[in-house]
C-alpha positions, -999 to +999 in steps of 0.1 A: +246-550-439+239-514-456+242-479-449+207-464-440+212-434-428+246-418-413+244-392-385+278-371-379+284-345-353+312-324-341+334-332-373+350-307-387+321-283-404+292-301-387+288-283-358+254-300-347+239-334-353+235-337-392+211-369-404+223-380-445+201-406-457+215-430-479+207-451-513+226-475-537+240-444-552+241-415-533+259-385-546+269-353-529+267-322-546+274-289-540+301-259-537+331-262-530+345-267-489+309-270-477+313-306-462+309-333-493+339-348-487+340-345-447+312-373-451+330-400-469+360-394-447+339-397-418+327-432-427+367-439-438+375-433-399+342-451-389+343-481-406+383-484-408+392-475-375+422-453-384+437-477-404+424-466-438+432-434-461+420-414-433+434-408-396+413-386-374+433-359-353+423-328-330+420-308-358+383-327-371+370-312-343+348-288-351+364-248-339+331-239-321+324-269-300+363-268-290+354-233-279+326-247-259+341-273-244+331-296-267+357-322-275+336-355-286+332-364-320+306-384-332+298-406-359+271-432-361+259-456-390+222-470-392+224-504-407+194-522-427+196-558-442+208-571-407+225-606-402+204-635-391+218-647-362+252-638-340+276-663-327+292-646-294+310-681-287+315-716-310+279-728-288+262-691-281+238-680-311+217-654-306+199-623-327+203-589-327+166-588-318+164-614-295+193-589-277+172-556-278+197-540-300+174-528-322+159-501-331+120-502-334+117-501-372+144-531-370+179-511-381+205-512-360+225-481-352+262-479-343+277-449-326+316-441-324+326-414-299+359-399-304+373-380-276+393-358-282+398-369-317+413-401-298+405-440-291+367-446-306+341-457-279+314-480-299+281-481-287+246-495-299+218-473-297+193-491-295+153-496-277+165-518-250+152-528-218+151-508-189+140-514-160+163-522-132+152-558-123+169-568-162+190-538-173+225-538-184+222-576-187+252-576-218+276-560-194+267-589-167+290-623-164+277-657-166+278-656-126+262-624-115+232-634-143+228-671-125+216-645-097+193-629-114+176-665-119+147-671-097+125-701-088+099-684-112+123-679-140+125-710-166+157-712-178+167-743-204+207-741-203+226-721-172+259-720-189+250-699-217+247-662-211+223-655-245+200-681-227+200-666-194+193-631-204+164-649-230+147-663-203+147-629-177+139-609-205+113-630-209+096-632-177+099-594-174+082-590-204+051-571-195+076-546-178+109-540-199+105-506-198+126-504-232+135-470-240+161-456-264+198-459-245+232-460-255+250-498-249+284-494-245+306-520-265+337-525-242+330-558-219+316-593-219+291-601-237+290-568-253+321-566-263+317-603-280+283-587-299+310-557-314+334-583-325+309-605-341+292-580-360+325-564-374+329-593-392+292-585-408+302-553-415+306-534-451+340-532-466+346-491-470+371-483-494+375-443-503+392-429-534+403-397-536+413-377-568+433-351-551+459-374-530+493-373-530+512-408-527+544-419-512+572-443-514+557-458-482+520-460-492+502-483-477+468-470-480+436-485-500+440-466-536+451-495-560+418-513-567+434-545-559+444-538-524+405-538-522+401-561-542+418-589-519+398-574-490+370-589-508+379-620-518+390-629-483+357-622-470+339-650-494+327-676-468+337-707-485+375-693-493+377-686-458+369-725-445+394-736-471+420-708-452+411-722-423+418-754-428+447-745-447+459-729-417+449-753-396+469-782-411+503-761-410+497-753-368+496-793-371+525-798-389+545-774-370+532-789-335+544-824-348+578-810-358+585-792-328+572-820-306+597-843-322+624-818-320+622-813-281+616-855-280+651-855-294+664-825-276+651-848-241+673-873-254+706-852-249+698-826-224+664-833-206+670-798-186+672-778-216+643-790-236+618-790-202+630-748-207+616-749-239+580-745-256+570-740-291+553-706-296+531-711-329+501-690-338+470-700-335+452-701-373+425-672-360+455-650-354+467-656-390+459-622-413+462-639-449+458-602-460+492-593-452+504-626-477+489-605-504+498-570-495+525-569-521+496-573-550+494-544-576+487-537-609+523-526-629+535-517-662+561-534-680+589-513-661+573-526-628+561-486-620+530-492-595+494-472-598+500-449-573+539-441-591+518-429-622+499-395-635+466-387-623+450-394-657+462-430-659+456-439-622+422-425-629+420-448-663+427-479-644+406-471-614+373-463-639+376-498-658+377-516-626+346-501-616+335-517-648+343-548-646+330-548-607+299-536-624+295-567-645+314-593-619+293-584-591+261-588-611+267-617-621+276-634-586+262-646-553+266-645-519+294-616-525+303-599-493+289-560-489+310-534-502+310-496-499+331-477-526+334-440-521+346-418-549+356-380-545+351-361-579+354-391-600+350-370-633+390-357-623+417-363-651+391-376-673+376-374-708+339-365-708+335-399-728+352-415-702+337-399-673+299-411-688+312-447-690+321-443-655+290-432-642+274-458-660+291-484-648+283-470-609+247-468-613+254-507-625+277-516-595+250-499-575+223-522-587+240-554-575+234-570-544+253-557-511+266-530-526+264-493-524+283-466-542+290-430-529+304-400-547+311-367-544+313-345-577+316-309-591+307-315-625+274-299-636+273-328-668+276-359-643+249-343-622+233-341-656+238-384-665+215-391-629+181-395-616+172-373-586+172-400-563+209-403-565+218-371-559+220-350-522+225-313-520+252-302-493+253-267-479+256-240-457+215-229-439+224-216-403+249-249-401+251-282-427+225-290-443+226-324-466+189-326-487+182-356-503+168-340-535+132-347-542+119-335-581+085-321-561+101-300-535+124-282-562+110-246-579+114-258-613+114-301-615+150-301-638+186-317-629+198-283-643+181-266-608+199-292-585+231-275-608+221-244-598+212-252-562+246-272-556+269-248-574+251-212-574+250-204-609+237-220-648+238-217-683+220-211-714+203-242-715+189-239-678+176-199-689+160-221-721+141-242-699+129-217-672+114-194-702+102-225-722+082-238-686+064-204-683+057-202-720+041-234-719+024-219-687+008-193-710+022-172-678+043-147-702+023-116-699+021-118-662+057-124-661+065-097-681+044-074-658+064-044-646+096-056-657+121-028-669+125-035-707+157-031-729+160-025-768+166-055-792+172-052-826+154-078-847+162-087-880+135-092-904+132-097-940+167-078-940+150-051-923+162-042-882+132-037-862+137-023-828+115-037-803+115-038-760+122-067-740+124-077-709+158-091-699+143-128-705+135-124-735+161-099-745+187-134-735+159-157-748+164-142-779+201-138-779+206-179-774+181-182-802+194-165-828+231-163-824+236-147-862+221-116-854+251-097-841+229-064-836+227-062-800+254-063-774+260-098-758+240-103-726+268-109-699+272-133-672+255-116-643+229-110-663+220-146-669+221-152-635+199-127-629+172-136-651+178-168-640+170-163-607+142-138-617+126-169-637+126-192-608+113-167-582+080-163-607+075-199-608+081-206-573+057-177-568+028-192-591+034-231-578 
């Protein structure tokens, strides 16, 4: 299963519904506390259930739906690349179609409500049937669906409750009336379909640069606390676990069995008191027989006991080697890794190796990769597709950037776009585009002009320019040391002068 698109609402800064489509490699841009990394610890509390990095409390709610009256939170996940089949019990497959549980361009949509910031209430939105005669037929019990059976209603196996609501579904099919309603996960068969499909869900793990560790961390940061999250989840290590586990509950049943035969022998009224507790091997969590794993130096100082720099080191060459491990394997289970400003702590070498090795991890099979960044140069190493521009229009606003809806077609606009300001090299291309335009004299059209000194032949000529070309000029010829340096604000301006013009003339 994969991330399609990710609705969030009443979380923190998102006041109203916001839709974020989602690729591969998605990355959020923009300024700073406009809502890049609300998203990714959204998903943390979806998709972890507040046992990840994040735990959800009163204060994600967003201030002006409290005011309101307001108090739900609401995230929900659209899902693509679907499992096949369900198993609700050992001898009850069924599909999510087969179910109505989809939606009509065959995702499936989760929703989590969170009232109050408390206990999540799952549902599936979904175009399910709705007329009364075969409604609600999840939240039914294999007895009160027997009575929906009639004469006319073929039905090949009355014990199992996918088969029942089959054949009704069936011979109400020229009347299901499906619309677009809200199934709530919380009983019977439902309830089965939520716990089934967990186990089809993505692993989310969230790194963040900026966050403080303790003695008593516990939380998914070292890449190999992850890392065994993963490896559980391959199918065929999980029969062998299984069966592992099953042969100790066997053991242990033969050894307390003999214990209380022997027991019987010397007190028959104690030993009837007594009864061997032992788990069954699907309560077993093998996780927690790894949860000790790490990566340590010599002096046995964990990751998260290190400096930013070198936590950040480790965390960018396992990224690599995902990259090339993940690529080269099948049948891997899917995998979201979300990365707040990944480009903290590190060397701009480094920081391009890491973003190459993303857009690699990105490319393999059931896996997606999700950032957040402030760095104008990583925004720089991506193609447009990746990137989604986060910001404040009359309430959130997250734009999947497209190179034809943009003024000027350059990663250096989504730079200006996501952080409000550029350089020299942006002012180069804005100039060059209209040059090439041959739109020059009608750009230069009632402009104000400044003086310029030019040097020439050892001669200083002193001409009028616009401010354009008066900073064109400047980046140009940086030995002429004749004119005052053009300032910040006025590279913004032009800046913004250049890209109204061509917006303008598009």
């Amino acid at each position: 299963m994969k991330i399609k698109k990710v609705r969030i609402e009443n979380f923190r800064g998102y006041e109203t519904e916001t839709t974020i489509e989602f690729g591969n490699l998605t990355v959020f841009v923009g300024q700073n506390d406009v809502g890049k990394s609300s998203i990714l610890e959204a998903l943390d509390i979806f998709f972890n259930e507040n046992k990840g990095t994040i735990k959800i409390d009163k204060d994600d709610i967003n201030k002006k739906c409290r005011i309101n009256g307001n108090n739900e939170i609401k995230i929900s996940v659209v899902f693509e690349e679907l499992p096949d089949s369900l198993t609700l019990d050992s001898t009850n497959p069924t599909t999510l179609q087969d179910e109505y549980l989809l939606q009509p361009d065959g995702t499936l949509e989760v929703v989590k409500r969170y009232p109050n910031a408390g206990k999540e209430k799952v549902f599936i939105k979904a175009n399910h049937p709705n007329n009364p005669d075969c409604a609600e037929l999840l939240l039914k019990k294999n007895s009160d669906l027997k009575k929906l059976l009639t004469d006319e209603i073929e039905c090949e196996d009355k014990t199992k409750n996918a088969v029942i609501r089959k054949a009704i579904w069936n011979h109400y099919s020229d009347d299901l009336q499906l619309e677009e309603i809200e199934i709530e996960l919380a009983k019977l068969d439902a309830k089965n379909t939520w716990e089934q499909l967990k186990n089809y869900m993505p692993l989310y793990s969230l790194f963040q640069s900026d966050r403080k560790n303790s003695d008593g961390d516990s939380e998914v940061q070292n890449p190999m606390k992850i890392a065994v999250q993963e490896i559980l989840k391959d199918d065929t290590l999980k029969t062998s676990l299984d069966k592992v586990a099953e042969e100790v509950e066997k053991k242990l049943i033969e050894v307390s069995t003999k214990t209380l035969e022997k027991l019987n022998e010397m007190n028959p009224e104690i030993a009837d008191s007594l009864t061997p507790v032992i788990p069954s091997p699907d309560s077993l969590k093998w996780i927690d027989v790894f949860k000790s794993v790490s990566i340590s130096s010599d002096e046995d100082i964990p990751i998260n006991k290190r400096g930013s720099g070198v936590k950040r080191l480790v965390l960018l060459n396992f990224f690599r080697a995902e990259a090339e491990r993940r690529k080269s394997q099948e049948n891997i289970p899917s995998i979201i890794y979300a990365i707040e400003e990944p480009e903290t702590s590190q060397h701009p070498n480094h920081q391009r190796k890491l973003i190459e090795a993303f857009i690699e991890l990105s490319k393999a099979d059931n896996t997606q990769v999700l950032m957040t960044t402030h760095s104008p140069s990583i925004v720089k190493l991506l193609d447009f597709e990746h990137l989604h521009l986060v910001r404040n229009n009359n309430g959130k606003e997250v734009i999947k950037v497209e190179r034809g809806d943009l003024p000027y077609p350059s990663l250096n606009e989504v730079n200006y776009l996501a952080f409000g300001e550029s350089n020299d090299e942006y002012h180069n291309e804005l100039y060059g585009y209209i040059e090439s335009e041959r739109l020059l004299s009608d750009y230069r059209n009632g402009k104000a002009t400044m003086s310029y000194k030019r040097i020439r032949n050892g001669n200083i000529i002193e001409e009028q320019k616009v401010l354009s070309e008066f900073i064109r000029h400047q980046i140009h010829h940086p030995e002429n040391t004749e004119n005052p340096r053009f300032t910040n604000d006025q590279l913004q301006q032009s800046i913004g002068e250049m890209r109204q013009f061509i917006q303008d003339n598009n």
